[in-house]
MIDOGU-101255 format. One line per field, with one value per residue (C-alpha): residue number from 1; residue in three letters; z, x, y. Coordinates in steps of 0.02 Angstrom, whole numbers. Layout:
# residues N
nr	[NUM;...]
rest	[Ala;...]
Z	[Z;...]
X	[X;...]
Y	[Y;...]
END
This chain:
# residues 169
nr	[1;2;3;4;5;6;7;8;9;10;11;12;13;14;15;16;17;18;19;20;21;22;23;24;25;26;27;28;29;30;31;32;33;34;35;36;37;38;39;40;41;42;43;44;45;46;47;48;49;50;51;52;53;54;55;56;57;58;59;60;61;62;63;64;65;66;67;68;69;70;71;72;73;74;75;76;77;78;79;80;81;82;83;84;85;86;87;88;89;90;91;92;93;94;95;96;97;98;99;100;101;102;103;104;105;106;107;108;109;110;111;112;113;114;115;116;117;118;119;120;121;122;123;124;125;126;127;128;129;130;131;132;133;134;135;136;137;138;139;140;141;142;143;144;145;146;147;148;149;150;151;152;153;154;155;156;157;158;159;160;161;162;163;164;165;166;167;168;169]
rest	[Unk;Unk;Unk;Unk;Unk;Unk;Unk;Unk;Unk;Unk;Unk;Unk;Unk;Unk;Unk;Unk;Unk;Unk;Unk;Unk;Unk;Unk;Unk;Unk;Unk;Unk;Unk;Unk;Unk;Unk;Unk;Unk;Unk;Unk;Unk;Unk;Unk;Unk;Unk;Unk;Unk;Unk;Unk;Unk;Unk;Unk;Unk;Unk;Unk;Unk;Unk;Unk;Unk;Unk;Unk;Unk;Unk;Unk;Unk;Unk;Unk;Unk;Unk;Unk;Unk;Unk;Unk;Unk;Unk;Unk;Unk;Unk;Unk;Unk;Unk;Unk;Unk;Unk;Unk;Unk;Unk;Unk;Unk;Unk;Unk;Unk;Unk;Unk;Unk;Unk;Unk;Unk;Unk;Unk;Unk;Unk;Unk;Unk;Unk;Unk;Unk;Unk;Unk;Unk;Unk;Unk;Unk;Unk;Unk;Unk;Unk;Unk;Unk;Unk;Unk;Unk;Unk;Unk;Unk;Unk;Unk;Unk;Unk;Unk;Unk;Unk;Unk;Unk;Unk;Unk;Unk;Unk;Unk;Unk;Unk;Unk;Unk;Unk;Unk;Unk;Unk;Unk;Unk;Unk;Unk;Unk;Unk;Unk;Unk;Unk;Unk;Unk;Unk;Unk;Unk;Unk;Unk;Unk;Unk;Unk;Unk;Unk;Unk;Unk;Unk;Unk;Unk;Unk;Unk]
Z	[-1255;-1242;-1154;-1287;-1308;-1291;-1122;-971;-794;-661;-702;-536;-610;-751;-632;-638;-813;-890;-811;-912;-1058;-1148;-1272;-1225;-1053;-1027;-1049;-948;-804;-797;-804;-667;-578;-563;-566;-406;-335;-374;-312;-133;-118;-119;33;209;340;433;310;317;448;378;351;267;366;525;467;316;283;316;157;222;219;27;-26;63;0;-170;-136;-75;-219;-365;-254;-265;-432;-496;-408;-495;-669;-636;-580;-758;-875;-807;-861;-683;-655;-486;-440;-327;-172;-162;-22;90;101;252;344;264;324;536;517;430;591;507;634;643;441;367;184;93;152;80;-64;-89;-58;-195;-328;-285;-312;-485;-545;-520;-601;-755;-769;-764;-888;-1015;-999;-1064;-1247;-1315;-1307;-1114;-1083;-1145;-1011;-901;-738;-583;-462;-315;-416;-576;-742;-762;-908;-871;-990;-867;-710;-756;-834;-652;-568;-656;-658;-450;-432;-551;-443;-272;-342;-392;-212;-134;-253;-215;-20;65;-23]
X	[114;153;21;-89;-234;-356;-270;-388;-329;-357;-248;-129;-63;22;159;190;143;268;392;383;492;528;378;390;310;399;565;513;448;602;723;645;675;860;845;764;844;1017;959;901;1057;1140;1077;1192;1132;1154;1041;890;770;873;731;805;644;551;388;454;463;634;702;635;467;480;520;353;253;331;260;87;73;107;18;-139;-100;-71;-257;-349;-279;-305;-485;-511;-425;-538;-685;-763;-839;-843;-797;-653;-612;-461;-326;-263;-59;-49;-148;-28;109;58;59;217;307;481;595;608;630;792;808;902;716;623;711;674;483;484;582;455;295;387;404;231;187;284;206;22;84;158;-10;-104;-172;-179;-370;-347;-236;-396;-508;-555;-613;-668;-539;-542;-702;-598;-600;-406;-362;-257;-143;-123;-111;35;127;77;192;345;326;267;462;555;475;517;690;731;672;801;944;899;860;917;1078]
Y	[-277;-105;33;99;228;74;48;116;178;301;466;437;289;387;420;239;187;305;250;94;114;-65;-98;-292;-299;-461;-380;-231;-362;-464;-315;-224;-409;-393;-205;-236;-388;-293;-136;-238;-328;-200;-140;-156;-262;-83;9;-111;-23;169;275;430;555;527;450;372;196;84;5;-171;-79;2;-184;-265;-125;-161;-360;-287;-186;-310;-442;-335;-280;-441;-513;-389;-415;-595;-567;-441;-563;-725;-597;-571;-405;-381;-216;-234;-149;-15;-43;58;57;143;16;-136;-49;-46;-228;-250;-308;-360;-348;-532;-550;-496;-413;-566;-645;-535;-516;-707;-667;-527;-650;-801;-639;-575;-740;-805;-619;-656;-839;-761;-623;-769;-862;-719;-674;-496;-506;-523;-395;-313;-358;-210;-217;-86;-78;57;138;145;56;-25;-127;-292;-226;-67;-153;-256;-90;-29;-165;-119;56;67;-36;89;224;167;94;291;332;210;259;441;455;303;236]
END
């Protein structure tokens, strides 16, 4: 399902959701999986800790954030769509990333991580009816559709994936 007018989330996220352009969310969720898995691969065993700015993160560090991020995204839109309306609690990436510690993890394993994430992501997305990706929910003291937060997985990749192309590669 594509984003539509009936679709609710926080302004910030626009930055993400319009980056989304396939009107099949399926498509646009499994393309951004190889555009990300290629993208990653790419990367030189030399280039894995490169951060392009002092205070930046490595590229090992973009790709767990990436996992974070859809792993949070993905709990809250599974949260919505079962109809529980908790509020949920926001997250704070900054604090994620001091406890990265991934000097003992190499990319090719963390590319493995982020395909076994994606593909559980896609399986919850294919289980879902319309009506679900309906469901709204509070998340960070914001109403989200389930419809938005999955847009917000692909389109939080395509911008990061720009980043890497752009600053580190």
């Amino acid at each position: 399902m594509a984003i539509s007018s009936t679709d609710v989330y926080p302004e910030y996220y626009e930055t993400y959701i319009s980056k989304v352009q396939e009107q099949d969310l399926l498509m646009a969720l499994l393309k951004n999986k190889g555009d990300t898995i290629d993208l990653f691969r790419n990367v030189t065993a030399d280039k894995e800790d490169y951060k392009y700015e002092k205070g930046k993160w490595s590229i090992k560090e973009v790709l767990q954030h990436l996992m974070d991020t859809e792993r949070v995204m993905a709990y809250r839109a599974l949260r919505f769509s079962r109809g529980d309306d908790t509020e949920l609690p926001g997250f704070d990436q900054d604090v994620f990333t001091k406890e990265y510690h991934l000097d003992s993890i190499n990319l090719d394993q963390l590319i493995e991580e982020f395909i076994s994430i994606r593909n559980s992501t896609i399986l919850f997305y294919r289980h879902l009816s319309d009506k679900h990706l309906d469901y709204r929910g509070i998340a960070s003291g914001w109403p989200m559709s389930v419809n938005a937060l999955l847009h917000v997985i692909v389109g939080h990749a395509e911008h990061h994936n720009r980043i890497i192309n752009e600053r580190y590669l």
